[in-house]
N, C-alpha and C positions, 0 to 999 in steps of 0.2 A: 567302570562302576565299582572294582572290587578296592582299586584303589581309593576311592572316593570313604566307602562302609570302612575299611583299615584305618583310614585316618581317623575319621568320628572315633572308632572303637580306642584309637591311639590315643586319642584330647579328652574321651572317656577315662579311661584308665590311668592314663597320666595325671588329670586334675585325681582322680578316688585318692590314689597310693600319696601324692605328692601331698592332701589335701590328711592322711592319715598320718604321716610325717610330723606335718605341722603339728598335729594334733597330739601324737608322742613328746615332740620337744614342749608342749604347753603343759601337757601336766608334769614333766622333768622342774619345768619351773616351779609350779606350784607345791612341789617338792624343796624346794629351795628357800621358798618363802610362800609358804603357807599361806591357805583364807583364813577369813575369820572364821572362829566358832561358828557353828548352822550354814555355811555356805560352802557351795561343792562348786565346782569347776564351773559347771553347766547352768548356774545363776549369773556368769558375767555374761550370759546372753536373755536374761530375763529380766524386763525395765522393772519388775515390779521391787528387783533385789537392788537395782539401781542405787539408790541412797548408799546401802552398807558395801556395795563396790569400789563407788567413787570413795569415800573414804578410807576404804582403802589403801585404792590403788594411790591416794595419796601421798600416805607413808613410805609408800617402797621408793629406797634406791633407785637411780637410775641404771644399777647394774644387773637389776632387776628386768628391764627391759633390752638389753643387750641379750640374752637368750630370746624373748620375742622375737627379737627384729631377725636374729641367725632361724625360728622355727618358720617365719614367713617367707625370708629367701631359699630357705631348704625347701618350702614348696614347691616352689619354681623351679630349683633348679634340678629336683629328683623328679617332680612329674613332668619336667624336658627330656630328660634324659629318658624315662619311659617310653614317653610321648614316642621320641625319635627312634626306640628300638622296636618298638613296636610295627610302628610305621614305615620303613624301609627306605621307603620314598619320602620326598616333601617332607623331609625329616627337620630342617627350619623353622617351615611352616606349623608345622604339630607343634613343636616345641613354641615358638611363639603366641601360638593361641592358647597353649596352658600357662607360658607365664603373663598370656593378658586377664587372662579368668582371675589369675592367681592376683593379680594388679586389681582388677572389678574388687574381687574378696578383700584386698587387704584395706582398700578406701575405703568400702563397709564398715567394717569393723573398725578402722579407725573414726569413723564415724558416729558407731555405736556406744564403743566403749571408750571413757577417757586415757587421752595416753598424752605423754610429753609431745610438745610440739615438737622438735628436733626429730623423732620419731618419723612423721613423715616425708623426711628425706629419703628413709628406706625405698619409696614408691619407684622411681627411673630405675633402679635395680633388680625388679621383678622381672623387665622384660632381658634387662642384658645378663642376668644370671640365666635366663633360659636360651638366650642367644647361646651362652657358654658352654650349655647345657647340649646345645644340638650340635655345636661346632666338634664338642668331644667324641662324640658319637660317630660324628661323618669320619673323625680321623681316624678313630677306629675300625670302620668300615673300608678304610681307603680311599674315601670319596673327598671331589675335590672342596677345600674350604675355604677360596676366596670370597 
């Protein structure tokens, strides 16, 4: 039972920290390139600012979203690494279910908001960035990682 509650608590805390990550490297972006005037971070999730996003988001570089796609695998692969220190055991398994959250979240969001199409290539790396993510972890536990 207690390993069962460790894990939730591990795919908990793993998604928060991995999911505040993301959330650090997104406003580092908008550091980088700026919104427009009257728009804050937290309107590319409000359709109603929709119009003045996508326009935007039109303008920008695709260099622009190369820090994106690095804030989204950073989710995955810190809240794996979490996940799996947290978790002791089934250290894999935590990890892969924060980088399938993280996978759900990023489809979302690519969904919601416009992005290059190329962009979603990032998606099959969510899960093998948290694989990587738990495999580091076992090594450094000693534990085997076939």
């Amino acid at each position: 039972m207690i390993r069962i509650v460790m894990a939730i608590i591990a795919v908990i805390v793993g998604t928060a920290i991995g999911s505040i990550v993301n959330t650090l490297i997104g406003f580092l972006n908008v550091q980088f390139f700026p919104l427009p005037e009257g728009l804050t971070y937290f309107d590319l999730f409000d359709e109603a600012n929709m119009a003045p996003i996508i326009e935007w988001i039109g303008t920008l570089p695709d260099t622009a979203f190369i820090l994106v796609v690095i804030a989204h695998l950073s989710q995955a692969f810190v809240g794996g690494v979490v996940a799996a220190l947290i978790a002791k055991r089934n250290m894999l398994c935590v990890a892969l279910i924060v980088g399938s959250i993280s996978l759900i979240g990023g489809i979302m969001n690519m969904s919601i908001i416009p992005s290059p199409v190329w962009m979603w290539m990032e998606m099959p790396f969510y899960i093998l960035v948290a694989y990587w993510a738990a495999k580091i972890v076992m090594k450094w536990r000693g534990c085997d990682t076939n």
